[in-house]
C-alpha positions as CSV (number, residue, x, y, z in Angstrom):
1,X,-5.0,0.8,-11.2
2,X,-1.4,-0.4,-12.2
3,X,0.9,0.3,-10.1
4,X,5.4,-0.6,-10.3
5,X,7.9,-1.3,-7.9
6,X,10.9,1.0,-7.9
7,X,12.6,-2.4,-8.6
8,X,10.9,-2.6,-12.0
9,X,11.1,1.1,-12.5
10,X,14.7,0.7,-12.2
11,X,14.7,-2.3,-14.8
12,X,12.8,-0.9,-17.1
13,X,15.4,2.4,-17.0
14,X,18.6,1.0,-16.6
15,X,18.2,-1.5,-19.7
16,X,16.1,0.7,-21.9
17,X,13.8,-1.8,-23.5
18,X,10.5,0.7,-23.4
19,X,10.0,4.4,-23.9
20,X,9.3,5.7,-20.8
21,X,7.6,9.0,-19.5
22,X,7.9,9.2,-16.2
23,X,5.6,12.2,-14.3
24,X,6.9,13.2,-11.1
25,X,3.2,15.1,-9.7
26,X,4.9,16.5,-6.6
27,X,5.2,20.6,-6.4
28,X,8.3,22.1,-8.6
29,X,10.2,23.3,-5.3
30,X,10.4,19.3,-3.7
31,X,10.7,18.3,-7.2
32,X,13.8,21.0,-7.6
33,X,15.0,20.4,-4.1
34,X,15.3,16.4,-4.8
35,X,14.4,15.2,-8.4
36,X,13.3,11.9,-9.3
37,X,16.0,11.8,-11.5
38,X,18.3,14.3,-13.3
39,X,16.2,16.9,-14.4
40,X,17.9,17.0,-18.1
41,X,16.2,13.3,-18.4
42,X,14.0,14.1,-21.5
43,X,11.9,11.6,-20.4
44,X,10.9,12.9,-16.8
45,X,9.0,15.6,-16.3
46,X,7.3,17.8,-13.5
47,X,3.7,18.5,-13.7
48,X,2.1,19.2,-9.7
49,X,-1.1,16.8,-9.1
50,X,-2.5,20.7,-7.9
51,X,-2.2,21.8,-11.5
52,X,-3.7,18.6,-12.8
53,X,-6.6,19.2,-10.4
54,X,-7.9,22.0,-12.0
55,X,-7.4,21.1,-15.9
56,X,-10.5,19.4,-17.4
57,X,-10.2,16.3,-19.0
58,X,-9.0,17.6,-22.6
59,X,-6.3,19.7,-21.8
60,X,-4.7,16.7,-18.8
61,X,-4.0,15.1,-22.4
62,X,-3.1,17.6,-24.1
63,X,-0.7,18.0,-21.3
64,X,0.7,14.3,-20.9
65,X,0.6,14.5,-25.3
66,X,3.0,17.7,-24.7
67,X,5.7,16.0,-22.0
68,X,5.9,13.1,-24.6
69,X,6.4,15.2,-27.4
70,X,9.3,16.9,-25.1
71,X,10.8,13.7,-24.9
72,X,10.5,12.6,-28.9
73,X,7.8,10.8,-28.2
74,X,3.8,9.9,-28.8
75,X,1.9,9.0,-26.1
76,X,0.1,6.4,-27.5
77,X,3.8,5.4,-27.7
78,X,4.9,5.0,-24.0
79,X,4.6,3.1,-20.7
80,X,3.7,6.8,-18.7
81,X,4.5,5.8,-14.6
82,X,3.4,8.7,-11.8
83,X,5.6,9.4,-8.9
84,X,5.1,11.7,-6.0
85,X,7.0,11.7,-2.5
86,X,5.2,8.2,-0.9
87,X,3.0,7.2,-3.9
88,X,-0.7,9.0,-2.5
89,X,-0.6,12.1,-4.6
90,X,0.5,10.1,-7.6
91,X,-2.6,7.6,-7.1
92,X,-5.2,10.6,-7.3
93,X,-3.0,11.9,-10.6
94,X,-4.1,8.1,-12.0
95,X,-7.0,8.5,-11.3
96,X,-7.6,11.8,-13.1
97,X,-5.6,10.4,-16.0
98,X,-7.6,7.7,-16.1
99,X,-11.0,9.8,-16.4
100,X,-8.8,11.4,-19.7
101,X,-8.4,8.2,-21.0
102,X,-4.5,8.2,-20.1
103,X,-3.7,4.4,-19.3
104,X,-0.2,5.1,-16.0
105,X,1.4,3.2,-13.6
106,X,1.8,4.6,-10.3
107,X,5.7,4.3,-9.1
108,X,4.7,2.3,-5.3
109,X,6.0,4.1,-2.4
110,X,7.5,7.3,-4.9
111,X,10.4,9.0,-4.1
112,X,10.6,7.9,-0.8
113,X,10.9,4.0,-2.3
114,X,13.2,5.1,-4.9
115,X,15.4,6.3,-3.2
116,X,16.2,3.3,-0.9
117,X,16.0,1.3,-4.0
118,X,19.2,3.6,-5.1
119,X,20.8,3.1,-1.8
120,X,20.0,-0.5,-2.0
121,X,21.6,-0.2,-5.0
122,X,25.0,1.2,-4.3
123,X,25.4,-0.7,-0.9
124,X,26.0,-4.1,-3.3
């Protein structure tokens, strides 16, 4: 399974060169308490790994074909990277994209990671 580092994450967002989805599979209330990024991104989305659990195969696409479409999108189109809070839950999403024939990239360490990255960030 792919995985990238918040590093390339951040690359990849702040000079724009792919279309992006980006998944955040953590519950709405931690994703509303402390988003990924801002939630009026049209290319990040909330779907909870619990809700992916329970969706067979065909409609997990149907799903990830709808947040692309959201975002202006195909997803044959885009580079689609999973984040959770440290990067577990966002594995087991992979892997049940992976069974619907979703090709993702799972965000190393999550929010957790990307959120030092940021701090990293502003402390230069």
């Amino acid at each position: 399974m792919k995985t990238v580092s918040a590093k390339e994450m951040k690359a990849v967002l702040d000079h724009g060169q792919e279309l992006v989805l980006i998944v955040d599979v953590r519950e709405c209330d931690e994703v509303a308490e402390a988003p990924l990024l801002s939630p009026r991104t049209p290319y990040y989305a909330n779907l909870p790994l619990s809700v992916l659990q329970v969706l067979p195969e065909t409609e997990v696409r149907m799903r990830f074909e709808e947040l692309s479409g959201m975002a202006s999108l195909r997803l044959e189109q885009v580079r689609v990277i999973l984040s959770c809070r440290s990067g577990g839950r966002s594995s087991r999403a992979q892997e049940i994209c992976s069974r619907a024939g979703i090709e993702t990239e799972n965000l190393e360490g999550g929010h957790l990671a990307w959120q030092k990255a940021k701090e990293n960030e502003a402390a230069r």
